[in-house]
Structure formats: structure tokens, C-alpha cells
DONUMI-812148 format. One record per atom (N, C-alpha, C): y, z, x; atom name; residue number from 1. Coordinates in steps of 0.05 Angstrom, whole numbers, plus 32768, in hexadecimal, padded with zeros to 4 digits. Each point is the difference from the previous one (the first is absolute). Example, Ala and Ser with C-alpha at 12.3 -4.5 7.8 and 13.67 -1.06 7.14 Angstrom:
<atoms>
+------+------+------+----+-----+
!   c2 !   c3 !   c1 !  a !   k !
+------+------+------+----+-----+
! 7F8E ! 809C ! 8108 !  N !   1 !
! 8018 ! 8000 ! 7FEE ! CA !   1 !
! 8018 ! 8000 ! 8012 !  C !   1 !
! 8015 ! 7FF2 ! 7FF9 !  N !   2 !
! 8018 ! 8001 ! 8010 ! CA !   2 !
! 8016 ! 800E ! 7FF1 !  C !   2 !
+------+------+------+----+-----+
</atoms>
This chain:
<atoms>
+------+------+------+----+-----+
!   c2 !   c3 !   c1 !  a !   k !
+------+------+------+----+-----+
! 807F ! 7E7A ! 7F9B !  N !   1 !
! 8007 ! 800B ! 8019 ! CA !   1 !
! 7FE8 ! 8001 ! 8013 !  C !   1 !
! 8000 ! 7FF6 ! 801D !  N !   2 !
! 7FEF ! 800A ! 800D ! CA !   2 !
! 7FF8 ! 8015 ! 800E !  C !   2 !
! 7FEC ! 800E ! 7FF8 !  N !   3 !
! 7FEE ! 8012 ! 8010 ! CA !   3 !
! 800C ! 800D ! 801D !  C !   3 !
! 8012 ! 800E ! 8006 !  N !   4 !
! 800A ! 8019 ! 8010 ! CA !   4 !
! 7FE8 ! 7FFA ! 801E !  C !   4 !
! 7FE5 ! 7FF0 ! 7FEF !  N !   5 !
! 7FF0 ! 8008 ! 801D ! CA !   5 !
! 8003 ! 7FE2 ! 800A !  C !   5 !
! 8009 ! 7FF3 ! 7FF7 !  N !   6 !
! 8005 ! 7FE0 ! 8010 ! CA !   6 !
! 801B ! 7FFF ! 8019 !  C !   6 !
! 7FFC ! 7FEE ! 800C !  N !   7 !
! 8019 ! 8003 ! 8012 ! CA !   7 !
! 801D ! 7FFE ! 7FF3 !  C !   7 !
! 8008 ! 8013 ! 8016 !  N !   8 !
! 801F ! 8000 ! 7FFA ! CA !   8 !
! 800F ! 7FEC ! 8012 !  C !   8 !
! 800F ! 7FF9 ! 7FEB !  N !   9 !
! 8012 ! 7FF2 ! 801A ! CA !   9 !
! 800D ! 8007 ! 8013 !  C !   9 !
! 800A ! 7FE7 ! 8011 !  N !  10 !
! 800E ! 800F ! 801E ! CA !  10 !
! 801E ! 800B ! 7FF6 !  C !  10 !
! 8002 ! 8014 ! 8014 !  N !  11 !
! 8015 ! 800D ! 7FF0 ! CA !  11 !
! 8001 ! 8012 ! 8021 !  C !  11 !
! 8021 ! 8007 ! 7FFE !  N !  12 !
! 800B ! 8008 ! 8022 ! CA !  12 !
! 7FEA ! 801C ! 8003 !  C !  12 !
! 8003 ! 8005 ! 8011 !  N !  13 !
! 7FF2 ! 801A ! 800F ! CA !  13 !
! 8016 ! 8014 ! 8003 !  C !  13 !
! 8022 ! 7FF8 ! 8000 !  N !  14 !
! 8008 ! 8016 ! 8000 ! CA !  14 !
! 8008 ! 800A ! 7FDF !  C !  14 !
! 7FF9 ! 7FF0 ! 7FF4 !  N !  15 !
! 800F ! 7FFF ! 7FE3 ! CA !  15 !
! 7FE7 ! 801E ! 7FF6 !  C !  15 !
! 7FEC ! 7FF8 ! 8008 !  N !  16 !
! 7FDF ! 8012 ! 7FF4 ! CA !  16 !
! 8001 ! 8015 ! 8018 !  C !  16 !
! 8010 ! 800F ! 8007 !  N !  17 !
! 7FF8 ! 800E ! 801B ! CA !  17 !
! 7FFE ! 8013 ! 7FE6 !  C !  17 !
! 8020 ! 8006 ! 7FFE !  N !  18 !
! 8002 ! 8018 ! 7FF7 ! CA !  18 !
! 7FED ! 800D ! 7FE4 !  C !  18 !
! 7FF4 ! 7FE5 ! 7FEF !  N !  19 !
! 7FEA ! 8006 ! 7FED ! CA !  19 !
! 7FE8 ! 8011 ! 8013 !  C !  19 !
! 7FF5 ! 7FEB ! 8017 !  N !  20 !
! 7FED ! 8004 ! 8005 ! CA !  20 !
! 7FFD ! 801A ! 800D !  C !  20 !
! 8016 ! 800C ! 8009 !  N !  21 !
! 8008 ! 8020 ! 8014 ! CA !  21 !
! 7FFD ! 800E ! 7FE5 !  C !  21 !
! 8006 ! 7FFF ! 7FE4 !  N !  22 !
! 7FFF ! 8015 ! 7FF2 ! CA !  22 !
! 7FE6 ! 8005 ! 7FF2 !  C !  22 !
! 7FF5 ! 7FDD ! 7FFD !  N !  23 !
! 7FE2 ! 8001 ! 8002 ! CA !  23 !
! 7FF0 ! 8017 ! 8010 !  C !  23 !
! 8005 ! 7FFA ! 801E !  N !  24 !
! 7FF1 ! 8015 ! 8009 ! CA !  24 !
! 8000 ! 8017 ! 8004 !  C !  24 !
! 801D ! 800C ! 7FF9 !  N !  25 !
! 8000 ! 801B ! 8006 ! CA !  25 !
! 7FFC ! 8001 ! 7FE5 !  C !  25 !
! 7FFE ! 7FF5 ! 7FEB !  N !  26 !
! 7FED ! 8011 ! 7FE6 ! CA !  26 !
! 7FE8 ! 7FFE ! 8004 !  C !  26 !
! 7FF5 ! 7FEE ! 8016 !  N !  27 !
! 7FDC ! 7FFB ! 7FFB ! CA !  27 !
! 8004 ! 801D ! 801A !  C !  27 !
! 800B ! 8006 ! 8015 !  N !  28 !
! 7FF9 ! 801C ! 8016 ! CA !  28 !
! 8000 ! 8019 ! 7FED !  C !  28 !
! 8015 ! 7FFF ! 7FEB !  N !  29 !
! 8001 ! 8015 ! 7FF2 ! CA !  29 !
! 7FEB ! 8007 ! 7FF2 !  C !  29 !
! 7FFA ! 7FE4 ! 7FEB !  N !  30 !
! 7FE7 ! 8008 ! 7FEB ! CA !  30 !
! 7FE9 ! 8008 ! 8011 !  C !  30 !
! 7FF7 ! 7FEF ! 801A !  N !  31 !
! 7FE9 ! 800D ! 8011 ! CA !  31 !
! 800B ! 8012 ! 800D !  C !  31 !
! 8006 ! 801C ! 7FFC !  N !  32 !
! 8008 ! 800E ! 800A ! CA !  32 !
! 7FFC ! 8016 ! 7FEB !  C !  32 !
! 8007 ! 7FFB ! 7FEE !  N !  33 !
! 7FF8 ! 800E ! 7FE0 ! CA !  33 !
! 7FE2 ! 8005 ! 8008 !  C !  33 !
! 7FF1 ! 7FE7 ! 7FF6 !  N !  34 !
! 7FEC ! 7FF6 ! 8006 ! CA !  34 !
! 7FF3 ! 8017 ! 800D !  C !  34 !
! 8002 ! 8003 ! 801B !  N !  35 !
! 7FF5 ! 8011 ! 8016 ! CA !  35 !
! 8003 ! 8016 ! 7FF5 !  C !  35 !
! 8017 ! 8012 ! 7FFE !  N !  36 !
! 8005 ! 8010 ! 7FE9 ! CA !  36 !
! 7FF7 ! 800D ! 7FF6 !  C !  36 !
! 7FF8 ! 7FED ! 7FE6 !  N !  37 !
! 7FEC ! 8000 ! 7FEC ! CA !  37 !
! 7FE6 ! 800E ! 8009 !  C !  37 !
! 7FF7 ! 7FEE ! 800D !  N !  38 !
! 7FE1 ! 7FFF ! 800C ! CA !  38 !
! 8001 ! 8022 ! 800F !  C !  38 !
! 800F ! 7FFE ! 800E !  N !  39 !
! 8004 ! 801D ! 800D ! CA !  39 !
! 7FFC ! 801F ! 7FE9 !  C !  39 !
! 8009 ! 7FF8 ! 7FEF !  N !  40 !
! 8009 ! 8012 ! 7FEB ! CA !  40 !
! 7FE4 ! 8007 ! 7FF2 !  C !  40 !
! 7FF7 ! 7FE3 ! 7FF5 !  N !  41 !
! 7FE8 ! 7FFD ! 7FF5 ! CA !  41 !
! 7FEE ! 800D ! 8014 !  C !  41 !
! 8001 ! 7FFA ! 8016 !  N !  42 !
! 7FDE ! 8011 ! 801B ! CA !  42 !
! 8009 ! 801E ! 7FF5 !  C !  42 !
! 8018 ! 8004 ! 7FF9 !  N !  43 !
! 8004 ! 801D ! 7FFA ! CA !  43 !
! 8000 ! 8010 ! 7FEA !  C !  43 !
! 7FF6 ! 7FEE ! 7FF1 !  N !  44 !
! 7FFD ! 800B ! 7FE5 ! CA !  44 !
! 8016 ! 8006 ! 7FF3 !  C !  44 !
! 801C ! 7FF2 ! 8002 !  N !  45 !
! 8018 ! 800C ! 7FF7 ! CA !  45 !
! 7FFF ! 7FEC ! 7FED !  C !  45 !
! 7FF4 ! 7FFD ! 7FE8 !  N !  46 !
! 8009 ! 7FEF ! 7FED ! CA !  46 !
! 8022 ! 7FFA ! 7FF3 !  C !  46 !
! 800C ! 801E ! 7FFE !  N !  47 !
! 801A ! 7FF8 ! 8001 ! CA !  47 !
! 8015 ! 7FF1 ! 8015 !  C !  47 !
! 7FFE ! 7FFE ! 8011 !  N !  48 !
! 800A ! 7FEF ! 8023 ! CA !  48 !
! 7FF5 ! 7FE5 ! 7FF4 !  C !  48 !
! 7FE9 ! 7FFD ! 8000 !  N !  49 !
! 7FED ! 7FEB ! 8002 ! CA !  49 !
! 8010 ! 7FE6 ! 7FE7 !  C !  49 !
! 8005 ! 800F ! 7FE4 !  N !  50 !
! 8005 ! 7FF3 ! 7FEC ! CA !  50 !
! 8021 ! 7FFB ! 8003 !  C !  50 !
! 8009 ! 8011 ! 8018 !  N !  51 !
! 8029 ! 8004 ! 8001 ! CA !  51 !
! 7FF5 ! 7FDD ! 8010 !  C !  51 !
! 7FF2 ! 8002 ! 801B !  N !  52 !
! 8005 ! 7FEC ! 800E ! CA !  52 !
! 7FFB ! 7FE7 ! 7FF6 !  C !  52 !
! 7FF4 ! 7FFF ! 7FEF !  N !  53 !
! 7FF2 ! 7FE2 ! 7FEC ! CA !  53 !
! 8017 ! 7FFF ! 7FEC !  C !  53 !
! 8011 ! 800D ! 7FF7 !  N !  54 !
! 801B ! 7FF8 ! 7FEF ! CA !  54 !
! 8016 ! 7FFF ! 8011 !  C !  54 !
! 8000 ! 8006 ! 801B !  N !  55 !
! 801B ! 7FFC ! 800E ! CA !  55 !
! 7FF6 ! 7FDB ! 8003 !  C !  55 !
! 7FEE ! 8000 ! 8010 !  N !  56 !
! 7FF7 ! 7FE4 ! 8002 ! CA !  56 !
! 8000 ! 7FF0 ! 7FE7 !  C !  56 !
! 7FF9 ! 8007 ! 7FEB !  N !  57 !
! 800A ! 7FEC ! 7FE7 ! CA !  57 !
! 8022 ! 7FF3 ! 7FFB !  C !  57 !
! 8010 ! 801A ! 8007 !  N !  58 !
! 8018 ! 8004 ! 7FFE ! CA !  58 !
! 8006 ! 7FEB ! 801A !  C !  58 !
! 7FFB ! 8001 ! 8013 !  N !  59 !
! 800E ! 7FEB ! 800E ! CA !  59 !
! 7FFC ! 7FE8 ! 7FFC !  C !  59 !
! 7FEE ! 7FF6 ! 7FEE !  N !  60 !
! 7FFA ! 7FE2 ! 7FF6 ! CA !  60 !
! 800F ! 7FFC ! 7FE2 !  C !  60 !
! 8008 ! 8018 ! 7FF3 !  N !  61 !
! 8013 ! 7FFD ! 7FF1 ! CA !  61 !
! 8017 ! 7FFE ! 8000 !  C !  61 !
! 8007 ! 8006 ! 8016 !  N !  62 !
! 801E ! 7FFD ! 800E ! CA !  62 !
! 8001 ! 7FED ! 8010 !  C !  62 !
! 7FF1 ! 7FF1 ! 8003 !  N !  63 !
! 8002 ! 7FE4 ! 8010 ! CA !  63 !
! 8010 ! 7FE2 ! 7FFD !  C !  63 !
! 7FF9 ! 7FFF ! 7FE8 !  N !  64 !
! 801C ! 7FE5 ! 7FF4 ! CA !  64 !
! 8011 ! 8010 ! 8005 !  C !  64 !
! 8008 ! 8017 ! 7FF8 !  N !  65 !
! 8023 ! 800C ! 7FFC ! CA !  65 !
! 8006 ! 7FF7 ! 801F !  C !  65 !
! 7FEF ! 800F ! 8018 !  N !  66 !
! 8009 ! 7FF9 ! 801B ! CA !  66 !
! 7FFD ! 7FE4 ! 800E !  C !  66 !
! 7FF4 ! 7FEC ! 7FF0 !  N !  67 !
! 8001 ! 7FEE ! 800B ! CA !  67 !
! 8012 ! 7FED ! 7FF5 !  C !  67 !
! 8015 ! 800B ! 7FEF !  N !  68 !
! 800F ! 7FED ! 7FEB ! CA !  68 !
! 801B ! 7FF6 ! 801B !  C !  68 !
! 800E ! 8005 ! 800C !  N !  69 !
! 800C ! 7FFD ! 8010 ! CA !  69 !
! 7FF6 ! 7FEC ! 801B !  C !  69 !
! 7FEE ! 8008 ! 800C !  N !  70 !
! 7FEA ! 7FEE ! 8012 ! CA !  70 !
! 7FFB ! 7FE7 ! 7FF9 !  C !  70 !
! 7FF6 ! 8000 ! 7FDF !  N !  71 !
! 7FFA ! 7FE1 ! 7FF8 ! CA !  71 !
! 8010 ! 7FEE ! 7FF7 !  C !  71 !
! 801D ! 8011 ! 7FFD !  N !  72 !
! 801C ! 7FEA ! 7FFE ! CA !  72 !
! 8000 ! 7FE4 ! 8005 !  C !  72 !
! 7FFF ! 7FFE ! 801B !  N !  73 !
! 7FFC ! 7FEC ! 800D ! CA !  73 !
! 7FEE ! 7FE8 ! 800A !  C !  73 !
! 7FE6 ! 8012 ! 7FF4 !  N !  74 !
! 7FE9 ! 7FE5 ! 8000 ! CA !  74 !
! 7FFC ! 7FF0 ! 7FF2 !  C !  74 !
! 7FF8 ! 7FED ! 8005 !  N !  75 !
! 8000 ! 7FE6 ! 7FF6 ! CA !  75 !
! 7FF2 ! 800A ! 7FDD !  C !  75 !
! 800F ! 7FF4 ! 7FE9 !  N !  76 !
! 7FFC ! 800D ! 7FE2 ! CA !  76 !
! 7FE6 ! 7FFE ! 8001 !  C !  76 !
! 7FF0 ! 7FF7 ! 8002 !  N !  77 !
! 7FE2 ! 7FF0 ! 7FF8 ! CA !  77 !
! 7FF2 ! 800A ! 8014 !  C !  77 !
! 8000 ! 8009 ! 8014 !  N !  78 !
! 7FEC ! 801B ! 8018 ! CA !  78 !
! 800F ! 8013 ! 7FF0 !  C !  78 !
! 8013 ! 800C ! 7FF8 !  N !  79 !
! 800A ! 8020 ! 7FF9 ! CA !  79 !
! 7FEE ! 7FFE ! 7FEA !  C !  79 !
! 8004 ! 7FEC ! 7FEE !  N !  80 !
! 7FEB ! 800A ! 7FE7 ! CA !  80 !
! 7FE3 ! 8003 ! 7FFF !  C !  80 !
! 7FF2 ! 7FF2 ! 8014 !  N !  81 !
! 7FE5 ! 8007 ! 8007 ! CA !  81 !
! 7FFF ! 8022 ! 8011 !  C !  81 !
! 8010 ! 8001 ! 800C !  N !  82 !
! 8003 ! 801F ! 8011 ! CA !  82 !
! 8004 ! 8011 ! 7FE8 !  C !  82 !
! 8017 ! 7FFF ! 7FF0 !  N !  83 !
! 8003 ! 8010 ! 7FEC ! CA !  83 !
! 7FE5 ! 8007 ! 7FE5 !  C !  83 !
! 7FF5 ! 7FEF ! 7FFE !  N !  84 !
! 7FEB ! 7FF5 ! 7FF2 ! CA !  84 !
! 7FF1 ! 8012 ! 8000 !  C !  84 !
! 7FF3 ! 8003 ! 8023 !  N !  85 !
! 7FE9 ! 8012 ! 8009 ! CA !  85 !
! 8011 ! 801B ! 8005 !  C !  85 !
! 8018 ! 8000 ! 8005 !  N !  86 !
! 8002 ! 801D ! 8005 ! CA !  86 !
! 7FFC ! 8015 ! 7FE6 !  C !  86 !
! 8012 ! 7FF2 ! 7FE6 !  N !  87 !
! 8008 ! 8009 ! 7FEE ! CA !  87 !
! 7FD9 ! 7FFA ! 7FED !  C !  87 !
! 7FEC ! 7FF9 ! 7FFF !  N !  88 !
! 7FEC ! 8008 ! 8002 ! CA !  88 !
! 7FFA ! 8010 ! 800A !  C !  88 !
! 7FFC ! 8005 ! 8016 !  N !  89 !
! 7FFE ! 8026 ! 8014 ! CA !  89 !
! 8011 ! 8011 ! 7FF3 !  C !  89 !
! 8019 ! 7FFD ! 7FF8 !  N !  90 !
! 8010 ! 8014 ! 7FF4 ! CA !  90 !
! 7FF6 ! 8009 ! 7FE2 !  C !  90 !
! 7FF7 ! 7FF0 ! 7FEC !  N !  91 !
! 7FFB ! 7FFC ! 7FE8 ! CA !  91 !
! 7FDD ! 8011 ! 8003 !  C !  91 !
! 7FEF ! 7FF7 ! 8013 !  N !  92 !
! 7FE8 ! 800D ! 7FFD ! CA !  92 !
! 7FF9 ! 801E ! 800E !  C !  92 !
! 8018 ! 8006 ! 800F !  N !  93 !
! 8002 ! 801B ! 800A ! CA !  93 !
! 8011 ! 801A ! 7FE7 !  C !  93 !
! 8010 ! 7FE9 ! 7FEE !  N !  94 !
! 8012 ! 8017 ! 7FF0 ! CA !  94 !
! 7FE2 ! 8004 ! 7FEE !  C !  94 !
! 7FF3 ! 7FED ! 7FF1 !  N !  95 !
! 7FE9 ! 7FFB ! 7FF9 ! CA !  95 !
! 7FEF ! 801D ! 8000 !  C !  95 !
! 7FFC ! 7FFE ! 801A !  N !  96 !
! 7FE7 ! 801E ! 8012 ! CA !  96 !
! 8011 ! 8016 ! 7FFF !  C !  96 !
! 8017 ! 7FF9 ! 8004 !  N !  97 !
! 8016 ! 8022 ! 7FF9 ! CA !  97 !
! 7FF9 ! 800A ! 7FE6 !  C !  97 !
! 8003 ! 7FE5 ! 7FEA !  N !  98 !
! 7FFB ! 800E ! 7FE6 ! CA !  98 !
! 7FE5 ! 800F ! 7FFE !  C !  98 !
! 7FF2 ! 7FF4 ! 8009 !  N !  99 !
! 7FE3 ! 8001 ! 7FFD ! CA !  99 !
! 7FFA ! 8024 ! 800A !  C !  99 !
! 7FE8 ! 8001 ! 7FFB !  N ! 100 !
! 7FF4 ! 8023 ! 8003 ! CA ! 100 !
! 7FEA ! 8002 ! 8016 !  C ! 100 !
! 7FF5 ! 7FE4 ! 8009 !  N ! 101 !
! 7FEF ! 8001 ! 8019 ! CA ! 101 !
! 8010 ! 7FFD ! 8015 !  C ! 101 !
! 7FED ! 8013 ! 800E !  N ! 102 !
! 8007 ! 7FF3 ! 8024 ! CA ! 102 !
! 7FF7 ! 7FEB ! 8008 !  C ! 102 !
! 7FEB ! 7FF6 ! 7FF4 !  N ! 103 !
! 7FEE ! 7FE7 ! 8001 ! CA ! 103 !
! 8010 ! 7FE7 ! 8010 !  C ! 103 !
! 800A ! 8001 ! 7FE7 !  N ! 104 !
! 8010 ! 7FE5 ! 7FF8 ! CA ! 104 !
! 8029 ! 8000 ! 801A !  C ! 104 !
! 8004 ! 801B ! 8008 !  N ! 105 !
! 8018 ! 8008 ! 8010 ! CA ! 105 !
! 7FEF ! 7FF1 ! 8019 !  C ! 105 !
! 7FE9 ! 8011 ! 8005 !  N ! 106 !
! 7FF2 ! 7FFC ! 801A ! CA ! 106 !
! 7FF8 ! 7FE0 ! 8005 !  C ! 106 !
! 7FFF ! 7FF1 ! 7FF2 !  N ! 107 !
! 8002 ! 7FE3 ! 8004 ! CA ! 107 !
! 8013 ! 7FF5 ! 8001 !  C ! 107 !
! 8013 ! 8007 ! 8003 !  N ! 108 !
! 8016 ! 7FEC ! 7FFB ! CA ! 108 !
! 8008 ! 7FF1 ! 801D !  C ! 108 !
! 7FF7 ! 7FE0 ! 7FF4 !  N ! 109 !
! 8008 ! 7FE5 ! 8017 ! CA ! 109 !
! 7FED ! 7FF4 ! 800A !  C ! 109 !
! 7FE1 ! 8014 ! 7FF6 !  N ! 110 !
! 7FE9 ! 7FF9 ! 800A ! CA ! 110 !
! 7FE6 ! 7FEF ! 7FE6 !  C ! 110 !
! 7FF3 ! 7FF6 ! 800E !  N ! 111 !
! 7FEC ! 7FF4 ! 7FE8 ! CA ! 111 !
! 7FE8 ! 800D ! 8005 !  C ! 111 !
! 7FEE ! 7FF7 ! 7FF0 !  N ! 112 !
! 7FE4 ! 800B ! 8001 ! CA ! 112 !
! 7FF4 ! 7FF5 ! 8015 !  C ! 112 !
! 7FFD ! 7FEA ! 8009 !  N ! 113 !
! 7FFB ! 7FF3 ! 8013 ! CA ! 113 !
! 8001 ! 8008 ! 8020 !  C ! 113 !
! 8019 ! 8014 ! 8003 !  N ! 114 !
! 800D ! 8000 ! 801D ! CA ! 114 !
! 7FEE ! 801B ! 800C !  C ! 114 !
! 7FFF ! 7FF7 ! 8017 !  N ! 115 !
! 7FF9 ! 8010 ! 800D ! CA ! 115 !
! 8015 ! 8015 ! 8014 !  C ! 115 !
! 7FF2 ! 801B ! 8006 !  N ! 116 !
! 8011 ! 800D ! 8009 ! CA ! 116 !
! 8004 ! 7FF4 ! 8019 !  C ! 116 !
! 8025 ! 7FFD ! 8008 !  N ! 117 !
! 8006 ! 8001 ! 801B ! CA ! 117 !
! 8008 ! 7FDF ! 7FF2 !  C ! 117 !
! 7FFF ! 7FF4 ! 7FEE !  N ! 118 !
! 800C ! 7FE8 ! 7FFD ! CA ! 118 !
! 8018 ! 7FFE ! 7FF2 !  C ! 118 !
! 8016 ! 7FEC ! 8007 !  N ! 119 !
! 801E ! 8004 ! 7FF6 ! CA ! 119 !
! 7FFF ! 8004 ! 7FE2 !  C ! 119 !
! 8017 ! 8010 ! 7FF5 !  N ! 120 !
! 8009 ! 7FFE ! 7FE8 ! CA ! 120 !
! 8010 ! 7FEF ! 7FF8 !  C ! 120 !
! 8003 ! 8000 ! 7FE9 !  N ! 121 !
! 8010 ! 7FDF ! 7FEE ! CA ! 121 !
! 801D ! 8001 ! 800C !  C ! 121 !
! 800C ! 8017 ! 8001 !  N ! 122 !
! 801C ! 7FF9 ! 8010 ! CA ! 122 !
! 7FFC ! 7FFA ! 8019 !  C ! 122 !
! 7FEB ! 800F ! 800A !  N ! 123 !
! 8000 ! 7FEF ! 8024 ! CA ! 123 !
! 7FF6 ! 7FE3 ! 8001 !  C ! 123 !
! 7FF4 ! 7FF6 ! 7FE6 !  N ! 124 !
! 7FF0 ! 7FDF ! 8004 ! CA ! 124 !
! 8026 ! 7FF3 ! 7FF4 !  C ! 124 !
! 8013 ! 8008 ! 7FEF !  N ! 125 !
! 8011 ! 7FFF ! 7FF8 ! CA ! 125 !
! 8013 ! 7FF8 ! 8021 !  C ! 125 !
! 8005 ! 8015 ! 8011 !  N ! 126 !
! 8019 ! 7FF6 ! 8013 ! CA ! 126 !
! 7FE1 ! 7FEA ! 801A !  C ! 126 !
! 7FEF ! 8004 ! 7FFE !  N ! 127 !
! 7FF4 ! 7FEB ! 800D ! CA ! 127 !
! 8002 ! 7FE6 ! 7FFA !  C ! 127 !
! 7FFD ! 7FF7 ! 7FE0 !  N ! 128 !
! 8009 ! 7FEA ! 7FF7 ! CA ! 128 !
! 8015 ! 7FFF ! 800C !  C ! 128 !
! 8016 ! 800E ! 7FF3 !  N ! 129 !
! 8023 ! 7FF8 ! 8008 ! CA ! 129 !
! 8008 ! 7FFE ! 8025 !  C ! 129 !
! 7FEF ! 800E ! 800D !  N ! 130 !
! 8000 ! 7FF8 ! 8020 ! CA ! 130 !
! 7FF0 ! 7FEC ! 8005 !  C ! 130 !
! 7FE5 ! 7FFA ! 7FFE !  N ! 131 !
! 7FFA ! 7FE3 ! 7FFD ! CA ! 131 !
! 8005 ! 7FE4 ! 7FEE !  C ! 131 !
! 8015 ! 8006 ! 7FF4 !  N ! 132 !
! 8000 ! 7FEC ! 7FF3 ! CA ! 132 !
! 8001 ! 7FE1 ! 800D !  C ! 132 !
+------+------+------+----+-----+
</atoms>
């Protein structure tokens, strides 16, 4: 199978709306946690801090379930590369749920590499699928 990060094929724009609208109101939401978070943390509320880093896990776990309807219709061979990477995000967030750090919650979508204020893997995710 090829690599999720190679091009996708052409495929309608209205067929991917409705993926890519649920795309982003989970990427406004998770940055929104995000902020949240951060807010919570300046405040020393470790309990807030650790709620907002598992609500955010939780919406990448619930992501195939909501996008199972949306990807009906795209072309089989783009749905399985979409599905591919989502259900990776889903699989490495239940992952950090299990898990006992915040460490590992507080990264989630990001690499070691990235700098703050640079996209996360679901926002490089609907940029592929809008530039394709």
C-alpha cells in the first residue's frame, strides 16, 4: 500500500466536503482544548489541565466512528488512505488514555521536530485532501 503522504487522487470536491467540515470542526475543537489546557496549566489546576488533554484524546478516538458515513462515497482507494491516518490518530490517542503521563496526552499529532505555532497532523491531513 502506498504511504497516506503521497498524492491522492482526483476525487470530487463535493463528495470530500462533508469529510473535510468534520475534519475541521474536530481540528477547532481539539485547539480549543488545547488553549484550555494551557490556560489551566498557567493556573496551576492540574486537575482541568489533565480533564482538557483527555477530552482532546477523546475526540480523535471518536473520529472514524464520525467519519464512517462522510467516507461512503469516496473513491475506495482515497477512503483507505484517509481512514488509514485517521484510525492511527485514533489508535495512538486511546494509547495516551491508557497511559499515566500527561507527557505523552500533551503531544498528541505533534512530533519532536515541530515548532510551536506549526500545523498538527490532522491539519497537514485536510491540507493534503484540499490540495490535492
Amino acid at each position: 500500500m502506498e504511504s497516506p503522504e503521497q498524492n491522492y487522487p482526483q476525487e470530487d470536491k463535493d463528495v470530500l466536503r462533508p469529510v473535510v467540515q468534520i475534519l475541521k470542526e474536530t481540528v477547532e475543537k481539539f485547539r480549543s482544548l488545547d488553549h484550555g489546557a494551557g490556560m489551566a496549566l498557567a493556573k496551576k489546576d492540574t486537575g482541568e489541565y489533565k480533564q482538557k488533554l483527555q477530552e482532546r484524546a477523546q475526540l480523535l478516538v471518536a473520529l472514524p466512528g464520525q467519519l464512517e458515513s462522510a467516507l461512503e462515497n469516496v473513491d475506495p482507494q482515497f477512503r483507505q488512505k484517509i481512514e488509514y491516518e485517521i484510525q492511527h490518530f485514533a489508535t495512538d490517542a486511546q494509547e495516551r488514555l491508557n497511559g499515566e503521563g500527561l507527557f505523552g496526552l500533551n503531544t498528541l499529532l505533534t512530533h519532536m521536530s515541530g515548532k510551536i505555532g506549526d500545523k498538527n497532523d490532522l491539519e497537514k491531513l485536510i491540507d493534503r485532501i484540499e490540495n490535492k
